[in-house]
C-alpha positions as CSV (number, residue, x, y, z in Angstrom):
1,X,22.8,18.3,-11.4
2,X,21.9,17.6,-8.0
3,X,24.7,15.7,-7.0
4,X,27.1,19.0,-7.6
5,X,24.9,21.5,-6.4
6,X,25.8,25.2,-5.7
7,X,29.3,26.0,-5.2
8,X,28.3,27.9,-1.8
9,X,26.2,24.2,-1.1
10,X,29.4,22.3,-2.5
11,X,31.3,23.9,0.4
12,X,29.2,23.4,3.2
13,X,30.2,21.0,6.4
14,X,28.6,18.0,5.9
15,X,25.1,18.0,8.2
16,X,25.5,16.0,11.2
17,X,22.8,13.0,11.7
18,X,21.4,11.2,13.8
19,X,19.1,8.1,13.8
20,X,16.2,6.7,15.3
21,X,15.5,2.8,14.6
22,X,17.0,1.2,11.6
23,X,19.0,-1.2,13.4
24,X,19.9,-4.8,12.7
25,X,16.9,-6.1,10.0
26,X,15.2,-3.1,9.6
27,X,14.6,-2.4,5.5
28,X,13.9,1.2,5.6
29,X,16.5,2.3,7.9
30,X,19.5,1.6,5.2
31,X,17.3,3.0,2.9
32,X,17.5,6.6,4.5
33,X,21.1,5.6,5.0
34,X,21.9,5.7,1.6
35,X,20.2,8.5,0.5
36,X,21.8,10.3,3.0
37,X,25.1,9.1,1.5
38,X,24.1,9.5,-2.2
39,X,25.4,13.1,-2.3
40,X,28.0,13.3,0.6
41,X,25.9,16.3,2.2
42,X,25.2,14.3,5.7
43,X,27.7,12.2,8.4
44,X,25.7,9.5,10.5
45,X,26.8,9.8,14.2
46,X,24.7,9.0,16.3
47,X,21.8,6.9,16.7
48,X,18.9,5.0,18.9
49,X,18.9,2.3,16.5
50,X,17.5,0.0,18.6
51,X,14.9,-0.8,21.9
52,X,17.9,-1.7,24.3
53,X,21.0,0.2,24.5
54,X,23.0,-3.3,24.2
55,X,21.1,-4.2,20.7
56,X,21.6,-0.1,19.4
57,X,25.7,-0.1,20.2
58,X,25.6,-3.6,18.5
59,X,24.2,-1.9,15.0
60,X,26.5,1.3,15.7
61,X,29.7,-0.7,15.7
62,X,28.1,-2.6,12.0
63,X,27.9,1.4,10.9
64,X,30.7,2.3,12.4
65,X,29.3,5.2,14.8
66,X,31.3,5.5,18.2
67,X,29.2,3.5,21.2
68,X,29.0,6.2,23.3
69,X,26.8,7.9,20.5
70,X,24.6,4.7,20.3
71,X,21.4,5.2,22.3
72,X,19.1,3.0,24.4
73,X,16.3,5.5,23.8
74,X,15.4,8.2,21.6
75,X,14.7,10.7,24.4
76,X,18.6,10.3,25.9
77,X,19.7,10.6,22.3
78,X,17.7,13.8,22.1
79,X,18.6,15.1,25.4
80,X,22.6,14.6,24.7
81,X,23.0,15.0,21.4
82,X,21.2,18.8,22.1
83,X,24.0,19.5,24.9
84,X,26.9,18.8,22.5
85,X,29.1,20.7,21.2
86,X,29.4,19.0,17.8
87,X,25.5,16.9,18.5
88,X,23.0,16.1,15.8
89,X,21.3,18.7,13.4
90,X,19.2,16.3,12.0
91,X,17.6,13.3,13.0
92,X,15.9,10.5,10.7
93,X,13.0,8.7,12.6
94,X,12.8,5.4,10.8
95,X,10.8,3.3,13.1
96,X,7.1,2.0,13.1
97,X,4.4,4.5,13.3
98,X,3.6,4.4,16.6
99,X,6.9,5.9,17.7
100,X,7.1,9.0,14.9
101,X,5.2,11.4,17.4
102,X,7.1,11.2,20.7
103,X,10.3,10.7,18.6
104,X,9.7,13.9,16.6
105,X,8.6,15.9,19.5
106,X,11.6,15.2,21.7
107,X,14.1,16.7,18.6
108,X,11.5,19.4,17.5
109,X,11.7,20.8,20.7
110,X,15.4,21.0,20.8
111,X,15.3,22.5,17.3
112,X,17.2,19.5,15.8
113,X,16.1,19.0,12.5
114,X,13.5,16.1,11.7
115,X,13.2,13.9,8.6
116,X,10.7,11.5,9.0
117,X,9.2,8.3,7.4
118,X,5.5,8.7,6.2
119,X,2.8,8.1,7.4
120,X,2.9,10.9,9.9
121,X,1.6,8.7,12.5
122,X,-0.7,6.1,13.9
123,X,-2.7,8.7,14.7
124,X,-4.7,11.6,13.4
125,X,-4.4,13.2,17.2
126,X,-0.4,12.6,17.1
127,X,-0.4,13.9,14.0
128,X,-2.6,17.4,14.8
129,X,-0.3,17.4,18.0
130,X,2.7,17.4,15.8
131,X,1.8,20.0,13.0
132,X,1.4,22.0,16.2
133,X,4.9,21.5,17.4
134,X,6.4,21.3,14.2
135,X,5.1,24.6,13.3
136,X,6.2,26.2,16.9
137,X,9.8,24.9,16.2
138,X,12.1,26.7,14.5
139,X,13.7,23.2,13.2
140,X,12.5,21.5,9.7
141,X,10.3,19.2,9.2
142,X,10.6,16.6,5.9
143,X,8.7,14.0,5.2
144,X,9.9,10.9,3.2
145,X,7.2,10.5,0.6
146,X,10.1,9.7,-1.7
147,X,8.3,9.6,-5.1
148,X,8.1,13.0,-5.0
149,X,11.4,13.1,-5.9
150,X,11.8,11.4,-9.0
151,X,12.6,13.7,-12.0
152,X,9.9,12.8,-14.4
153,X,7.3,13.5,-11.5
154,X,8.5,16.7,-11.1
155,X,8.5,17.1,-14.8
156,X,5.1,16.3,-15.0
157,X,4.1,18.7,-11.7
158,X,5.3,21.0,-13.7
159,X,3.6,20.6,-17.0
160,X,0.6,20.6,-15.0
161,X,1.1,24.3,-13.1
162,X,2.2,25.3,-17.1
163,X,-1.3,24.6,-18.1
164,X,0.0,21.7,-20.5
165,X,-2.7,19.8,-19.5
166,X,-5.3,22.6,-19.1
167,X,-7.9,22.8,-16.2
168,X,-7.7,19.2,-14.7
169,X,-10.7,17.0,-14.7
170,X,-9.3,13.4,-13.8
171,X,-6.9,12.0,-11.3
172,X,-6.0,8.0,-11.3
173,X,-3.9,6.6,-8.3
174,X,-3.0,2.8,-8.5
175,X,-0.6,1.2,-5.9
176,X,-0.7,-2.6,-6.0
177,X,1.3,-4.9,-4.3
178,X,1.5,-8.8,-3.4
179,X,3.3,-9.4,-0.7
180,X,0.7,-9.8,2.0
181,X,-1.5,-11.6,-0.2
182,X,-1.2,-14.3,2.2
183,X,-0.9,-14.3,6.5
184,X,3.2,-13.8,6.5
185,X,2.7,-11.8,9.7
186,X,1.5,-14.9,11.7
187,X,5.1,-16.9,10.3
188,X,7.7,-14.1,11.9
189,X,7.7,-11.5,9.1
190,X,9.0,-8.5,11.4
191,X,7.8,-6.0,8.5
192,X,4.1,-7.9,8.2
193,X,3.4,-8.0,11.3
194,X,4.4,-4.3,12.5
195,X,2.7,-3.3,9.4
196,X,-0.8,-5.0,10.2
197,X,-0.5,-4.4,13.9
198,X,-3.0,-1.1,14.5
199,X,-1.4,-0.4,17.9
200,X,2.2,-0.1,15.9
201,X,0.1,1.0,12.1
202,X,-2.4,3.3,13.0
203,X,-6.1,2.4,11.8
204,X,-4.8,1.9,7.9
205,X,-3.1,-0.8,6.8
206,X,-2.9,-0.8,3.1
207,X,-4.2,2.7,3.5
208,X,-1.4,4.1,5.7
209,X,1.3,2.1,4.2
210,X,1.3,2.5,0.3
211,X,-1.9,4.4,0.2
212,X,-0.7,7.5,1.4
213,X,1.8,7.3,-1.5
214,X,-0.4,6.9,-4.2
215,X,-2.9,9.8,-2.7
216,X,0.7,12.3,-1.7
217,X,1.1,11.7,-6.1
218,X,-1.6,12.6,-6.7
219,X,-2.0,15.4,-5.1
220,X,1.8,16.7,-5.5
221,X,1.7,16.5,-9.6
222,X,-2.1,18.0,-9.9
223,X,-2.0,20.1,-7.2
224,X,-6.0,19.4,-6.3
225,X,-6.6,19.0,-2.9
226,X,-8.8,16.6,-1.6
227,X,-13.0,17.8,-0.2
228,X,-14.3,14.5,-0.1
229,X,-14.1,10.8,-0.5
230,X,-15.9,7.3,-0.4
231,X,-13.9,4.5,0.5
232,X,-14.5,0.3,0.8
233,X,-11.9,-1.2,2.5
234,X,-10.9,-4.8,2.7
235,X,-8.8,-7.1,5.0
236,X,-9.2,-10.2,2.5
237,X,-7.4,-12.0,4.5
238,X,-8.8,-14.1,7.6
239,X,-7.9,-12.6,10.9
240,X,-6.1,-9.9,9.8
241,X,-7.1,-6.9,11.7
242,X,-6.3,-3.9,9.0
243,X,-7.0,-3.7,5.7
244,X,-5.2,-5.1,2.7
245,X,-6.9,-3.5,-0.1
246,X,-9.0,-0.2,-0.8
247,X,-10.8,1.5,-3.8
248,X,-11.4,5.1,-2.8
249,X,-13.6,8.0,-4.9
250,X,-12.3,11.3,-4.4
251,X,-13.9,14.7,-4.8
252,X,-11.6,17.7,-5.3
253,X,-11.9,21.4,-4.2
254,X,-12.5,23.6,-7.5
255,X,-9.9,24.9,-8.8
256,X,-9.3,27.0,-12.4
257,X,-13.0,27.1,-12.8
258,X,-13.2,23.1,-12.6
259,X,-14.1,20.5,-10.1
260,X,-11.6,17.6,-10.9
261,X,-12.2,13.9,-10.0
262,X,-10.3,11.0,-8.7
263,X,-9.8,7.0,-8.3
264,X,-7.6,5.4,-5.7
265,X,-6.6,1.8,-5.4
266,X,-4.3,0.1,-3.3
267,X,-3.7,-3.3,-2.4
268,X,-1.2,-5.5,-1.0
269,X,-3.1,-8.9,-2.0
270,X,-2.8,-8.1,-5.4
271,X,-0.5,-11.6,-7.1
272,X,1.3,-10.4,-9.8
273,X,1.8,-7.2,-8.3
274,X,5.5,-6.3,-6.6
275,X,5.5,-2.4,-6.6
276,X,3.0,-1.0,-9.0
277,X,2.8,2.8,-8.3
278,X,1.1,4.6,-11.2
279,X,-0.7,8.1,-11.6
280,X,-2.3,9.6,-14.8
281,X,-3.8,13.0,-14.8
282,X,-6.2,14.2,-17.6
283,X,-7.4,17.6,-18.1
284,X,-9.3,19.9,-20.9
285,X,-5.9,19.6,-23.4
286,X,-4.5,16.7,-22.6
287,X,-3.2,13.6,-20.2
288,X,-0.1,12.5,-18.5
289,X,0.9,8.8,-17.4
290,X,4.2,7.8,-14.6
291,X,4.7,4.4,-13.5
292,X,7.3,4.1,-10.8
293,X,8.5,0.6,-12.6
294,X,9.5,2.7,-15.5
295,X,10.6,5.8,-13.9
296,X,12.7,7.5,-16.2
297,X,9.7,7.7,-18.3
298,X,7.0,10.0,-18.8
299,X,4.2,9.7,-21.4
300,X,2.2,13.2,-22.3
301,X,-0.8,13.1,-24.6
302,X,-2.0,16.2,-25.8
303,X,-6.0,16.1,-26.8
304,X,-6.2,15.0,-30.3
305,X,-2.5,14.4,-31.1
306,X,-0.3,11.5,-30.9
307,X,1.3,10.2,-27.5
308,X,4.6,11.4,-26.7
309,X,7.3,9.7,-24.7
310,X,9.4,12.3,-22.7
311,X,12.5,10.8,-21.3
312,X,14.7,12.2,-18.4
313,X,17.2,14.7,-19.5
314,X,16.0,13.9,-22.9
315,X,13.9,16.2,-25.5
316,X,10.7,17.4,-24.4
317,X,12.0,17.5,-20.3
318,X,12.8,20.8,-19.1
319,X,14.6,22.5,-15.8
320,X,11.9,20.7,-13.2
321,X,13.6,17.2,-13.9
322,X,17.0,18.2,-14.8
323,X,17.5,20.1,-11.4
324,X,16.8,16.4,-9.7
325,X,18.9,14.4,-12.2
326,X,22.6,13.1,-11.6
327,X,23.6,11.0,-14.9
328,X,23.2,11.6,-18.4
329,X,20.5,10.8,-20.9
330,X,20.3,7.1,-21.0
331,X,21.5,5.9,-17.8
332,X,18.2,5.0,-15.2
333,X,18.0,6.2,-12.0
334,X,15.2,5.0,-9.6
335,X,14.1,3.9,-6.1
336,X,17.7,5.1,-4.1
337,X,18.1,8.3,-6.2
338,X,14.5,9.1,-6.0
339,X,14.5,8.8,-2.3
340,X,18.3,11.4,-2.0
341,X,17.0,13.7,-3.9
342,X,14.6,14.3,-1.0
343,X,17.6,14.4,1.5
344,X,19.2,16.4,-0.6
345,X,16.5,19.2,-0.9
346,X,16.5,18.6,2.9
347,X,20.0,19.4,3.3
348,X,19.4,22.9,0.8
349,X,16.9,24.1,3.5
350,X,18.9,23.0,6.3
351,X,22.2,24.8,4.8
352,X,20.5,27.9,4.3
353,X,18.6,27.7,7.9
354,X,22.2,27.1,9.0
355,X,23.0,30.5,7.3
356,X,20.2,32.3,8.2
357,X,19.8,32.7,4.4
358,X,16.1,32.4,3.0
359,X,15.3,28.6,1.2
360,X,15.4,28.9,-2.6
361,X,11.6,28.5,-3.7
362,X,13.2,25.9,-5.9
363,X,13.7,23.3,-3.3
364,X,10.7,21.1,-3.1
365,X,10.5,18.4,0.0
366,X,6.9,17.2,1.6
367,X,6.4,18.8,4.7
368,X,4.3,18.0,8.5
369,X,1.2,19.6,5.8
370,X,1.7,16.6,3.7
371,X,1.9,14.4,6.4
372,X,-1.1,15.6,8.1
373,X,-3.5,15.3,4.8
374,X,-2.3,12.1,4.5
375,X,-3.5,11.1,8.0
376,X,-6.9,13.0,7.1
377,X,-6.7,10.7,4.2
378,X,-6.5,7.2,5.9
379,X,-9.0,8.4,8.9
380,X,-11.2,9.6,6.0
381,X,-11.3,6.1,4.8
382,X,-11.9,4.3,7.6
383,X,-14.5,6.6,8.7
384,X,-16.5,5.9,5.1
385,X,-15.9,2.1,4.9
386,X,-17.4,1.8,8.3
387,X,-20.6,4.1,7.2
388,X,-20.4,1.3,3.6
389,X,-18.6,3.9,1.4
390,X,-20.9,7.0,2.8
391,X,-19.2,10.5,1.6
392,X,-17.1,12.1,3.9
393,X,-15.3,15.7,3.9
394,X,-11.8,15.5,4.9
């Protein structure tokens, strides 16, 4: 169970974090927060959870952090935090794109820690300037694409490097949503209009945001990596400057002998539609299907055989999901636990780099590698919906 861990990890001191945004209003910010919580491996003390230092002690004192820990910028935070005796090992960067690379870059260099919220960037040179420092530092770098943690994904990553499904040929990717379906930015939605604001987005919009998700699936449970791709993007609706909806062909590199294909879609003018992430993969013996609504599930269809329904924990799963799973059969787990178990493979790596012990190969978080194929992705996109859907390499 991943709530109980090792006894060695059971005994650790609890990682000290910091934060940087997630004040007052912010969704995502007490999102990380509780994951962090979920399995008591992390203590929230300091943070830049705001723009002014009056507005960041003000969300301290709701979280209970002391005021001279709350921060007017991330750079001060960085600067005194790495001075400290008992500072920050960890940071969580929680704000709008724009701010991920000068945020990261101030811990990275102080080798604190950094777990940050996808995408990478805004930009694909912020985020080749990152994989740079990130892979100069001698701190961590984690990436909260969250559905990688979900047990039945990793169940079915798994089936797939078995060779359940044989050599894969097909790849689906569906992430539809409805909230933007109409202009909620221009009537003082603070997450609409970040989110379709390309000096605070980046170039995607429905691409960046929920695309990247459905395409880091994808990927993660095949294991294909993307050559090519031919994307039409949309901004449906009138004056918005980024687009709202994309269908995207992919081209894989061979691998096993075989050249798989894919489909992407993602939309966020989709009525009907609150959070509808779904992959299926089919290959030479068979098919899997995950829907993130249902997430406990897993359906496996081997060619020529009936459809099966693994369940978490339940017959059929094996040691990939159970390693990831807290309750018994039975009981769902979902969004919150999904998004811990990624802190809590965080706090694995960061407990043996604590150590100077080597990270069990077993621990499985997305990296600055993720995050910069998922900015190729979105740049990718743009580049072919501006050429009408023209092939491009990534």
């Amino acid at each position: 169970m991943a709530i109980e861990g090792s006894t060695t990890e059971a005994r650790q001191r609890r990682i000290r974090l910091g934060m940087v945004g997630g004040g007052a209003g912010a969704f995502i910010g007490a999102v990380h927060r509780i994951a962090a919580r979920l399995d008591d491996q992390f203590e929230l003390v300091a943070g830049a959870l705001s723009s002014t230092p009056e507005k960041s002690v003000a969300s301290g004192r709701e979280l209970g952090l002391d005021p001279q820990r709350c921060y007017g910028s991330f750079k001060e935070m960085a600067i005194r935090e790495a001075k400290l005796k008992n500072g920050i090992e960890a940071v969580a960067i929680v704000t709008p794109n724009h701010v991920h690379y000068e945020a990261a870059k101030e811990f990275l260099k102080r080798g604190i820690h950094v777990i940050c919220d996808k995408p990478l960037t805004s930009t694909l040179g912020d985020a080749r300037k990152l994989k740079k420092l990130a892979d100069e530092s001698e701190a961590l770098f984690v990436l909260t694409h969250n559905y990688t943690g979900y047990p039945m994904v990793r169940q079915a990553r798994q089936m797939v490097k078995n060779g359940d499904l044989g050599a894969i040929r097909l790849v689906q990717m569906e992430y539809p949503q409805d909230w933007l379906t109409e202009a909620v930015e221009q009537s003082g939605s603070k997450q609409a209009e970040w989110r379709t604001d390309p000096a605070r987005s980046g170039a995607g919009g429905s691409t960046g945001d929920i695309g990247t998700h459905a395409y880091n699936l994808g990927c993660f449970v095949s294991g294909l990596e993307l050559e090519e791709l031919s994307a039409d993007l949309d901004s449906f609706v009138p004056g918005r400057k980024l687009d709202d909806n994309a269908h995207v062909m992919m081209r894989f590199k061979e691998k096993d002998g075989a050249r798989a294909k894919g489909m992407l879609w993602c939309s966020q003018v989709a009525p009907g539609n609150e959070n509808g992430l779904k992959v299926r993969v089919f290959g030479t013996k068979g098919g899997l299907e995950w829907v993130q609504a249902d997430p406990n599930y897993l359906w496996y269809t081997p060619f020529g055989e009936p459809k099966r329904l693994l369940t978490r924990n339940g017959a059929g799963s094996d040691a990939a999901a159970a390693r990831v799973s807290r309750v018994p059969p039975g009981h769902p787990e979902g969004y919150l636990e999904g998004f811990a178990n990624i802190y809590a493979e965080a706090a694995r790596a960061i407990f043996a780099r604590r150590n100077g012990e080597k990270v069990d190969p077993a621990v499985v978080y997305p990296t600055i590698d993720d995050g910069l194929k998922g900015m190729l992705f979105v740049d990718a996109c743009v580049q072919s919906s501006k050429k009408n859907g023209a092939w491009v390499k990534v």
